[in-house]
C-alpha positions as CSV (number, residue, x, y, z in Angstrom):
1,X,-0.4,160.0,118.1
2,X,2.4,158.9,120.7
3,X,0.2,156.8,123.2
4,X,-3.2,158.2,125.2
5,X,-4.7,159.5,128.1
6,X,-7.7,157.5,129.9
7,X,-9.1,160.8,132.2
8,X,-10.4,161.0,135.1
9,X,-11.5,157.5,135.8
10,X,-11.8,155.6,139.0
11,X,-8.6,153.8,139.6
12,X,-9.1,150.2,140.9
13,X,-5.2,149.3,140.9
14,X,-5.3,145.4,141.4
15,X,-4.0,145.3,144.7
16,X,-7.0,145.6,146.6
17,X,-6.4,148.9,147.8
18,X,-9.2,151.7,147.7
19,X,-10.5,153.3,145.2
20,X,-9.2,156.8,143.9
21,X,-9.6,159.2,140.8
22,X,-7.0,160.1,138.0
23,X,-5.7,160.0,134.9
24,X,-3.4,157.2,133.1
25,X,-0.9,157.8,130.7
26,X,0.1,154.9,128.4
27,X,2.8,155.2,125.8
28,X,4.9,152.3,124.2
29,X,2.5,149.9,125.3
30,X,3.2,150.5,129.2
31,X,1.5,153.0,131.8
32,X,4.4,155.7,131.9
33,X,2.5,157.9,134.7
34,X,-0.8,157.5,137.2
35,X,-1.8,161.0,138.4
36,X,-4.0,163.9,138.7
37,X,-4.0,166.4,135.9
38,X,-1.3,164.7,134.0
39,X,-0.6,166.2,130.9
40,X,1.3,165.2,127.5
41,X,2.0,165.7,124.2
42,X,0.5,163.9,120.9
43,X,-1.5,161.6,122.5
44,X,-4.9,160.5,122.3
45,X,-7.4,161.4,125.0
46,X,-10.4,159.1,126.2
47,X,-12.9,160.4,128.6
48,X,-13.4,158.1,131.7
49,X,-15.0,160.5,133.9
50,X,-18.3,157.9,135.5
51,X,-15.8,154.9,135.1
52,X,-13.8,152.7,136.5
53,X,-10.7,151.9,135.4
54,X,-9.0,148.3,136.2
55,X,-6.1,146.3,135.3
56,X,-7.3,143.7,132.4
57,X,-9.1,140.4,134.3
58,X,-6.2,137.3,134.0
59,X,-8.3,134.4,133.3
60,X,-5.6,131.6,134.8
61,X,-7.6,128.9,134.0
62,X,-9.2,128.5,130.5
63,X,-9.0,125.7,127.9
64,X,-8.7,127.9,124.4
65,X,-5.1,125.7,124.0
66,X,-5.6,125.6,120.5
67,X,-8.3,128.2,120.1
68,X,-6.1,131.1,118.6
69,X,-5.2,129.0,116.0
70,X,-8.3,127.2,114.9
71,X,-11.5,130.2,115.8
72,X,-11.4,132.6,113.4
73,X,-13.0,134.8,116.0
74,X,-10.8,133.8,119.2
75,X,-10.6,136.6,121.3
76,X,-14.3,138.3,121.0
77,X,-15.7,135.9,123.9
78,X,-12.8,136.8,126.0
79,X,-12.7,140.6,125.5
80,X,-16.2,141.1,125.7
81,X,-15.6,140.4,129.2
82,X,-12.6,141.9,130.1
83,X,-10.5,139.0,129.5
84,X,-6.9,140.2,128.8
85,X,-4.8,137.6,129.7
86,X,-5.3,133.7,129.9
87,X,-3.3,130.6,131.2
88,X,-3.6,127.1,129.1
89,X,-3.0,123.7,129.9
90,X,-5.0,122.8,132.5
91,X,-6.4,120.1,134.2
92,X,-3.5,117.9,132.9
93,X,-5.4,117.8,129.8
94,X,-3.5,119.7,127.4
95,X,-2.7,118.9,123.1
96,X,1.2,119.6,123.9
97,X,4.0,117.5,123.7
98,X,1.7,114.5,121.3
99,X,0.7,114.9,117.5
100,X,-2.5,114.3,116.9
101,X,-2.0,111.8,113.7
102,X,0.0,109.8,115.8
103,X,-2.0,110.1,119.6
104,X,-5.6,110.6,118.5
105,X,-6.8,108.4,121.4
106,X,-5.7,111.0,123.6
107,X,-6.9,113.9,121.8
108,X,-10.3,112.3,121.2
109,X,-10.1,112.2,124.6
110,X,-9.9,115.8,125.2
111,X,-11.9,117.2,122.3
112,X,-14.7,118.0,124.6
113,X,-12.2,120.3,126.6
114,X,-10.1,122.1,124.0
115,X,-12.2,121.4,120.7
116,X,-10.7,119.0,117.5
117,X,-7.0,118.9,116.9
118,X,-5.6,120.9,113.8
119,X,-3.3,118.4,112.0
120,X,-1.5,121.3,110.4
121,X,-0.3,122.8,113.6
122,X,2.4,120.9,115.3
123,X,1.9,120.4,118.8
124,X,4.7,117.4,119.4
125,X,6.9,119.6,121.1
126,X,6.6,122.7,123.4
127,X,9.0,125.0,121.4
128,X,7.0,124.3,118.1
129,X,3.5,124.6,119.8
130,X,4.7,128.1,121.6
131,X,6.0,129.2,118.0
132,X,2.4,128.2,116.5
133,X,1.3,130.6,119.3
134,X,3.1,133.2,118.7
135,X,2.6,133.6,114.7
136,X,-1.3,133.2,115.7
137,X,-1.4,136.6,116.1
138,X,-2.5,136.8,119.3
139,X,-5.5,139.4,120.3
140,X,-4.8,137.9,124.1
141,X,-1.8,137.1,126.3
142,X,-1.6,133.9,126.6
143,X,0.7,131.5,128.8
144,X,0.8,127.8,129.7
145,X,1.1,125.2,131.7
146,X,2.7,121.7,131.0
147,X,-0.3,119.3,131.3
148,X,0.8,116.3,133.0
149,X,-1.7,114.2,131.6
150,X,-0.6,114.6,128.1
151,X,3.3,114.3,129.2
152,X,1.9,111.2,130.5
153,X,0.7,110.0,127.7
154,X,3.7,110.7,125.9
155,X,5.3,108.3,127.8
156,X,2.9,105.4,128.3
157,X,-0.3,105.9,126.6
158,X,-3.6,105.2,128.7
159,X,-1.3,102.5,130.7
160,X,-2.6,102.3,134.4
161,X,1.0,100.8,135.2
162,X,3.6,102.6,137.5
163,X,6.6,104.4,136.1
164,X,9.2,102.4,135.4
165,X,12.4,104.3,136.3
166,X,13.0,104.9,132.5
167,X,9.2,106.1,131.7
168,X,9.8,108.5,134.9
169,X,13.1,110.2,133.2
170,X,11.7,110.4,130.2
171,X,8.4,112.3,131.7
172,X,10.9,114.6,133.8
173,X,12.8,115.2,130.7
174,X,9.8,116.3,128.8
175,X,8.9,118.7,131.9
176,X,12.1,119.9,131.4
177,X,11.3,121.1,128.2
178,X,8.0,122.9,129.1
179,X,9.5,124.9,131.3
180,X,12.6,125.3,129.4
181,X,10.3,127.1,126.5
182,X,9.0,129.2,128.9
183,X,6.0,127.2,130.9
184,X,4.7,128.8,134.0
185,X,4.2,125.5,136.1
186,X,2.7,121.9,135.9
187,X,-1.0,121.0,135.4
188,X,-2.3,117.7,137.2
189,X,-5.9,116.1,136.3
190,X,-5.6,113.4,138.9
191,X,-9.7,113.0,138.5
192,X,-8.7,112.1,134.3
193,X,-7.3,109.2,132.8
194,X,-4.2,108.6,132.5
195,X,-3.5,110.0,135.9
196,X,-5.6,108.6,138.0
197,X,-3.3,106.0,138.2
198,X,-0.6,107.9,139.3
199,X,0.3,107.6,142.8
200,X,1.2,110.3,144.9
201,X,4.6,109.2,145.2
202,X,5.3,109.4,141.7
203,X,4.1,112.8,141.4
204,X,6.7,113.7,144.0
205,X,9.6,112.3,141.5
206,X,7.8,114.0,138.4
207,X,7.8,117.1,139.1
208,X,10.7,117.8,140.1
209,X,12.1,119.7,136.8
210,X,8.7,122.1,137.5
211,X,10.2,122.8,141.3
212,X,13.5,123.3,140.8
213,X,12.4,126.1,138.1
214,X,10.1,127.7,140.9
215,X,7.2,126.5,138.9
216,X,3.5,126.8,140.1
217,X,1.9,123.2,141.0
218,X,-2.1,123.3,139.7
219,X,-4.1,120.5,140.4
220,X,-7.5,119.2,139.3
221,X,-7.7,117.2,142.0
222,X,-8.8,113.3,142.5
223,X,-12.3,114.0,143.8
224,X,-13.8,116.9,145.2
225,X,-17.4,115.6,146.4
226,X,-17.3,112.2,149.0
227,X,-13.2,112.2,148.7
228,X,-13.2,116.2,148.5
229,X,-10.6,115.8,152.1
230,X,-8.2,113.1,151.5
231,X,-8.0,114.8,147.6
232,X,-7.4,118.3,149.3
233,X,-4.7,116.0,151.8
234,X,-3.4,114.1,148.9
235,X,-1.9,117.5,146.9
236,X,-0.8,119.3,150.1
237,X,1.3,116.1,151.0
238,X,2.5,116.1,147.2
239,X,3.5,120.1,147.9
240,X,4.6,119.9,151.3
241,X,7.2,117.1,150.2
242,X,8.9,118.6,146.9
243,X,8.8,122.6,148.2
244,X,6.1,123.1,145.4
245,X,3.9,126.5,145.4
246,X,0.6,124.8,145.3
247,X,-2.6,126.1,143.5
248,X,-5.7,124.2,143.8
249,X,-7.8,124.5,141.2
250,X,-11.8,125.0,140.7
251,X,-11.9,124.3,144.7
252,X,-15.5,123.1,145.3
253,X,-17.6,120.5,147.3
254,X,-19.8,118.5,145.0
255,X,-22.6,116.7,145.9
256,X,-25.8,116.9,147.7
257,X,-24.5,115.0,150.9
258,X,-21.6,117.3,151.0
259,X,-23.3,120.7,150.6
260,X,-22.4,123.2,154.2
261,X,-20.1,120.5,155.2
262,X,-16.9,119.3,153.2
263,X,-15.8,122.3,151.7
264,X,-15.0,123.6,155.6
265,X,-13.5,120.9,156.1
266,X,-11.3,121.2,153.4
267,X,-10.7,124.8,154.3
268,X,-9.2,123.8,157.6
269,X,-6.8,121.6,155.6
270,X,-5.5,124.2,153.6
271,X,-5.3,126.4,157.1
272,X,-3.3,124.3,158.6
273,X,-0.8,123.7,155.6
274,X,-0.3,127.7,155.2
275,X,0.0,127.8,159.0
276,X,3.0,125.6,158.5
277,X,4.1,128.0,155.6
278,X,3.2,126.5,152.7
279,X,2.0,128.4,149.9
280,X,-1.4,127.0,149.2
281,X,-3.6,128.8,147.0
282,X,-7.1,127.8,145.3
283,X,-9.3,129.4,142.4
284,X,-12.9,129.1,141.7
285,X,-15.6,129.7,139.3
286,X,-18.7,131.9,140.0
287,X,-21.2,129.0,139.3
288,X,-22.8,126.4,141.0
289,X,-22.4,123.6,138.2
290,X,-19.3,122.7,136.2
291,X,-18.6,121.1,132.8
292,X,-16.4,118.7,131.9
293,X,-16.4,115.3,129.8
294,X,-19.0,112.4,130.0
295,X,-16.6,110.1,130.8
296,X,-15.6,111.5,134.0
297,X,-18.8,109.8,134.8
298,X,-17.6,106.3,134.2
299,X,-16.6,104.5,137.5
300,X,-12.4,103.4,137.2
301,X,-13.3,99.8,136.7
302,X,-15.0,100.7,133.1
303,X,-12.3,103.2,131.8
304,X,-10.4,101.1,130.3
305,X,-12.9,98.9,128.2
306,X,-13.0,99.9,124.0
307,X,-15.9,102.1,122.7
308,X,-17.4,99.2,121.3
309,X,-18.1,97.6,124.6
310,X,-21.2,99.7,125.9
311,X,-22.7,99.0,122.5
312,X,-23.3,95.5,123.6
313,X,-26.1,94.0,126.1
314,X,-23.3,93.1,128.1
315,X,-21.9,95.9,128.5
316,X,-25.1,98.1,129.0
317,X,-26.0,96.1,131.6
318,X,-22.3,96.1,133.4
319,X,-22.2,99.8,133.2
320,X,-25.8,100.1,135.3
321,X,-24.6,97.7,137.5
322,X,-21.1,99.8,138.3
323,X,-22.7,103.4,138.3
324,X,-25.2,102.6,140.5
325,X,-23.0,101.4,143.2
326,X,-20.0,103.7,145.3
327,X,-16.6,102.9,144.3
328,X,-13.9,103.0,147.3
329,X,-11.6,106.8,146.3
330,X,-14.2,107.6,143.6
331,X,-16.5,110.3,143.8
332,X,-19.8,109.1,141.7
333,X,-21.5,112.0,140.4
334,X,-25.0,110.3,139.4
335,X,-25.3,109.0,142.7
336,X,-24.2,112.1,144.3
337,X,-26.3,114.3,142.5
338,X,-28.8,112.3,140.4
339,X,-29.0,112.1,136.4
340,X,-31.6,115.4,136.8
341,X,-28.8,117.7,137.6
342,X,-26.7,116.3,134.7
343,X,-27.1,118.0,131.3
344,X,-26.1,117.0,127.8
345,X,-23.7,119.8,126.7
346,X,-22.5,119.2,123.1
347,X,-22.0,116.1,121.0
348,X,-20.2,116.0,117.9
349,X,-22.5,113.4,115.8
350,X,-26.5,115.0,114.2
351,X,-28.3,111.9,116.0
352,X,-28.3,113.0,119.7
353,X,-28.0,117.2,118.5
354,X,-31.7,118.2,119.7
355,X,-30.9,116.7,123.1
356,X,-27.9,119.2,124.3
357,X,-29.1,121.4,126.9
358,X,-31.5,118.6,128.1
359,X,-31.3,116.9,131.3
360,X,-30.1,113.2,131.0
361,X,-33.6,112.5,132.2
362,X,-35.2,113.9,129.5
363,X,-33.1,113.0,126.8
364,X,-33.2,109.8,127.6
365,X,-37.4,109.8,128.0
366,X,-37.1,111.2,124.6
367,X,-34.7,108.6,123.1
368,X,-36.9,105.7,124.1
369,X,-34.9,104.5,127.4
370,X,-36.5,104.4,130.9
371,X,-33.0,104.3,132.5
372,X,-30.6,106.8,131.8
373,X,-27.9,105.0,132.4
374,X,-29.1,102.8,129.1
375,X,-28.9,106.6,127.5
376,X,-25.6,107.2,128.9
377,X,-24.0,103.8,127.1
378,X,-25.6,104.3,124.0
379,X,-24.1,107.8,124.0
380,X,-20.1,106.0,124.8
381,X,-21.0,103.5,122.1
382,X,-21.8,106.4,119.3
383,X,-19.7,109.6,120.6
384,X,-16.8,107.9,122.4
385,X,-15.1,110.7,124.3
386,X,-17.0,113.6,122.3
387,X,-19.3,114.0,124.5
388,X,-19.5,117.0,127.0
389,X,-21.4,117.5,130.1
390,X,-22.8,120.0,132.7
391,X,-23.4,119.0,136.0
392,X,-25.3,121.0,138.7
393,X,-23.2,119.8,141.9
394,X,-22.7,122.4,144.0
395,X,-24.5,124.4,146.8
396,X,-24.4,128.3,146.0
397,X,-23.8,128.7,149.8
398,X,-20.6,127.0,149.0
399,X,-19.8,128.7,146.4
400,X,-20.1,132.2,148.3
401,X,-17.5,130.3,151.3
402,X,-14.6,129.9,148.7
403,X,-15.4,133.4,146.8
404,X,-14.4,135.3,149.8
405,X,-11.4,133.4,151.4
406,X,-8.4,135.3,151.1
407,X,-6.5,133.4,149.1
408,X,-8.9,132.1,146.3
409,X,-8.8,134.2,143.1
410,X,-11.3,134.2,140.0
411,X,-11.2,131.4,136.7
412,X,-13.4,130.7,134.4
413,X,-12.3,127.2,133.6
414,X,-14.2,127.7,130.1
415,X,-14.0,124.4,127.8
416,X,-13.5,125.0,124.0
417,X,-15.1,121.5,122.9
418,X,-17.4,123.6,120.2
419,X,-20.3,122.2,122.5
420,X,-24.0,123.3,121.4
421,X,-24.7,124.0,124.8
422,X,-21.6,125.1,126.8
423,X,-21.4,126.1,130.2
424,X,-22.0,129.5,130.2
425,X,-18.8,130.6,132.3
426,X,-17.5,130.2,128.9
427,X,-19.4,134.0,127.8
428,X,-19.8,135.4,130.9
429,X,-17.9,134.3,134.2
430,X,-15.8,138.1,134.6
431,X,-18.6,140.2,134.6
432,X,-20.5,137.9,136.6
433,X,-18.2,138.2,139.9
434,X,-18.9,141.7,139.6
435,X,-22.9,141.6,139.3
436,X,-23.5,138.5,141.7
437,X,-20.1,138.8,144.9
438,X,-19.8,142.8,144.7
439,X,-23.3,144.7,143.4
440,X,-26.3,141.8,144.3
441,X,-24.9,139.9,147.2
442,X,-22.1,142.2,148.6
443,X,-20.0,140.0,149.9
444,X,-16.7,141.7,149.4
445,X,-15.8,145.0,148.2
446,X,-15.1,146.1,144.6
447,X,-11.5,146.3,145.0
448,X,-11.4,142.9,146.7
449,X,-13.4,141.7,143.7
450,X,-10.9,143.1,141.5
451,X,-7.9,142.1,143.2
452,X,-9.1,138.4,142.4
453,X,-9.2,139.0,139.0
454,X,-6.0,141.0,138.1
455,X,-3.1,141.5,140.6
456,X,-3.8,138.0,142.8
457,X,-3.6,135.6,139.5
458,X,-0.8,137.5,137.6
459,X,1.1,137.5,140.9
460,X,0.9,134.2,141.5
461,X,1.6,133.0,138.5
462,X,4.8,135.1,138.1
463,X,3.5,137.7,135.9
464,X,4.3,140.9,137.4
465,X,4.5,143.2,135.1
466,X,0.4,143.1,134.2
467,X,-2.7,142.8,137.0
468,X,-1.7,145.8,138.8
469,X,-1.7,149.7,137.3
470,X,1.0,151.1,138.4
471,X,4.0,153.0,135.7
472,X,6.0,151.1,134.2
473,X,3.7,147.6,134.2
474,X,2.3,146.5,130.9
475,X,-1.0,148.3,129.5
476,X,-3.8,145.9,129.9
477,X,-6.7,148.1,130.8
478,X,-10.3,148.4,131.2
479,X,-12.6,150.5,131.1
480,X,-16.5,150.4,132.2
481,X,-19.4,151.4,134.4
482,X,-19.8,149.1,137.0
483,X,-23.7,148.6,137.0
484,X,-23.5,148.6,133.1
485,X,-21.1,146.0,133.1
486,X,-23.3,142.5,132.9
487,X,-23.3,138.9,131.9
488,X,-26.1,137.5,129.8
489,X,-25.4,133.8,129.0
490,X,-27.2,131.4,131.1
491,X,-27.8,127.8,131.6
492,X,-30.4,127.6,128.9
493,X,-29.2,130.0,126.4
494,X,-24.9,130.3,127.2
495,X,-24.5,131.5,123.6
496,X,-24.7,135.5,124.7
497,X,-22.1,138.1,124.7
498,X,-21.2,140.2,127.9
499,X,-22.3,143.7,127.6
500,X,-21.5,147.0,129.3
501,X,-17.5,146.9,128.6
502,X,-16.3,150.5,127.1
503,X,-12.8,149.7,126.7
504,X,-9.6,147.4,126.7
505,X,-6.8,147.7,125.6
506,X,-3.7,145.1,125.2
507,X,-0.5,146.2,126.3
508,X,-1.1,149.5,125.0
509,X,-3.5,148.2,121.7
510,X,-7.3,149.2,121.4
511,X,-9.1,146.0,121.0
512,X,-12.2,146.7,122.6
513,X,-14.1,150.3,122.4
514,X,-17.9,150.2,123.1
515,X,-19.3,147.1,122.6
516,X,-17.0,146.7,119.2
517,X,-14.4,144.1,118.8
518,X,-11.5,145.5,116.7
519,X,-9.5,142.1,115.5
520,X,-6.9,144.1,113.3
521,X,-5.5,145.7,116.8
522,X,-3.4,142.6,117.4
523,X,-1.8,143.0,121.2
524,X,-1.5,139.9,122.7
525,X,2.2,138.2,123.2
526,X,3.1,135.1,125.0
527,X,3.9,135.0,128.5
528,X,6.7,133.2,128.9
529,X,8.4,132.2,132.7
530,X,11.5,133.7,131.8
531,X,9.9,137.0,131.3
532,X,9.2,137.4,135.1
533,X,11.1,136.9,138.4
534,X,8.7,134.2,140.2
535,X,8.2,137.1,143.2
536,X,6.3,134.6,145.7
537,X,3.7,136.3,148.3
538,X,1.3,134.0,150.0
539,X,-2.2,135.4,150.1
């Protein structure tokens, strides 16, 4: 057979335009025709008659850097919800340009996010990590970001110094590189050591390699609960100044205090700066909680003490006295939120293993300490950085406010830590914009819903070849029934599959047909800058 037919489907293109019914014709691994009745010789034919058929969902924002070459099974989680496409590096928290014999500080640091290093791939440079990528045989796109985090540990280790002028050229030089092997933009995790003691200023000279390549700026930014505003200000200023296109990533307002308040706030921020003619953009996750690593809950004064510290009555008692006080530019999540609405994720040691998916409440209770906080330092003293968290922080009224702005498109920010109890945007957060925004709530329209998940992300991230059906684009498509098509994985049991997808197919290859994962149809490539002319349209 010499490609296939999908008939009579539903045709959700990707551009958020309506609906309408016909056939596709795929051959060579790109849509060659979109029509009524189209007919063709030697080609396999696949009944979608009752379906809908949609470009494959670009997940821009997923931590699965080393993933494809470390999970045997990489790629079932992803497809089972559509997921054809991803974009690594995020956060600033990425494994590339540092080997991980000779900077495992840092990649104990991000274990939690993207799971333990492999000693036999060679992330040092980008060129050798995008090779490892590529001979990973890939069941998923996959493209990058440079993590700015990591370059800046490169240069200077967990230093809270400034640049010098020589550490500055050799970070530039190193961004030079990223985008050189074919990086789509920059990464900041302003919130995450080592940048949080970057200045604004010296993101402005840092970047520069990213901008002059027409590279998209994505920021974790420094706080998005009490100091959601002057964050939001903070990367707008950093944009507005070096001609970046900015993306704000996971835009939320965290925090009891700042539920039906900050996050329109920010809004009119990011108003104003497109008003001006700046391309601003933002994504989100359909959830009101998010995961990340316990020591994001450490107030700035404590980052910097050893492991060993919170092991000793000393430092127990100076860690309750910091995290129950505010910190001037710090957002403090236990305050904000309370240690009930924190959960133990994963841990990588068998002593604290029956308390992930327990609130920090409880598993301290059941550990013997009537503080949490006593719970929290024993944990630093005995896991280090390998512990990972879920915190319930935001208002789902918020959540619904950033879902239907014009310019926010879908991620899942899904960590790969190997946690026992991940977040469970991690199985299901595709499927779940469709159930909760378009069929339960109906806030927007299927093809809005759509849009945000296929053309939106893979235009602005340069990729223009895939998120949109139309001939000659790459074949990434799906197939499924709308109400069949579900999440499963929840707070208290994330481990679960989506279900309801009938079909997808990797630029042209059938990796997905009725609930069964086919891991021999290997269709996934690197998406590299280069590939794509960096078409900018500001939603």
């Amino acid at each position: 057979m010499n490609g296939f037919i999908l008939r009579g489907g539903l045709i959700y293109d990707g551009t958020g335009a309506p609906a309408y019914s016909a056939d596709v014709l795929v051959r060579e691994g790109k849509i060659q025709q979109i029509g009524k009745g189209l007919a063709a010789e030697q080609v396999l034919e696949l009944n979608a008659e009752g379906c809908i058929v949609t470009p494959g969902f670009l997940d821009t924002h997923r931590h699965c850097d080393i993933a494809p070459m470390r999970d045997k099974n990489f790629g079932e989680i992803e497809l089972a919800q559509g997921i054809t496409s991803t974009v690594v590096g995020n956060c600033g928290l990425a494994p590339v340009p540092l080997d991980p014999l000779q900077h495992a500080e840092f990649y104990e640091y991000i274990e939690p996010v993207v799971g333990p290093a492999l000693q036999s791939v060679n992330t040092s440079e980008y060129k050798e990590y995008t090779k490892a990528l590529e001979q990973s045989n890939l069941l998923l796109n996959m493209g990058f970001l440079a993590g700015m985090g990591a370059v800046r540990y490169a240069v200077k280790g967990f230093s809270s110094q400034p640049f010098t002028v020589t550490e500055q050229e050799k970070a530039q030089k190193l961004l030079e590189q990223a985008m050189d092997s074919g990086a789509l933009g920059v990464s900041l995790g302003i919130m995450y050591r080592p940048e949080c003691y970057t200045s604004a200023q010296e993101y402005d000279a840092l970047i520069q390699p990213v901008v002059r390549k027409n590279g998209l700026l994505c920021t974790h930014i420094r706080g998005e609960g009490d100091n959601l505003l002057p964050s939001v200000q903070e990367v707008i200023g950093i944009a507005q100044r070096t001609g970046a296109r900015l993306n704000i990533s996971h835009f939320k307002a965290t925090g009891l205090r700042n539920w039906r308040d900050k996050i329109f706030r920010a809004m009119e921020c990011i108003s104003e700066a497109r008003a001006r003619g700046q391309e601003v953009t933002a994504d989100f996750y359909p959830y009101d909680g998010g995961s990340t690593t316990l020591l994001s809950l450490l107030p700035p004064v404590l980052m910097e003490k050893e492991q060993k510290f919170f092991a000793t009555p000393q430092g127990r008692e100076r860690l309750k006295t910091e995290i129950y006080r505010e910190h001037a530019g710090w957002d403090n999540m236990v305050l904000s939120i309370g240690w009930a609405r924190v959960l133990l994720s994963g841990v990588k040691g068998v002593r604290y293993a029956t308390c992930q998916g327990m609130t920090f409440e409880a598993a301290a209770q059941k550990n013997g300490y009537a503080d949490p906080a006593d719970f929290m330092a024993e944990l630093i003293a005995e896991e280090g950085a390998g512990a990972g968290i879920i915190v319930l922080s935001m208002d789902w009224r918020d959540v619904e406010e950033v879902a239907s702005l014009p310019y926010t498109a879908l991620i899942s920010d899904a960590l790969y830590g190997g946690a026992g109890n991940p977040h469970p945007r991690l199985y299901g957060a595709f499927p779940r914009m469709l159930q909760k925004f378009v069929l339960e709530k109906q806030i927007m329209p299927m093809e809005q819903a759509i849009h945000k998940m296929t053309g939106m992300p893979a235009q602005r991230f340069g990729l223009n070849d895939r998120g949109i059906l139309r001939p000659g684009a790459k074949a990434d498509l799906l197939v499924f029934r709308p109400e069949a098509f579900f999440d499963t994985a929840t707070y208290t049991a994330p481990c679960s599959f989506a279900k309801g997808l009938d079909h997808a197919f990797v630029n042209g290859k059938h990796v997905w047909s009725n609930g069964t994962f086919s891991p021999n149809a290997i269709g996934g490539r690197l998406l590299r800058r280069e590939e794509s002319k960096m078409e900018s349209e500001c939603y």
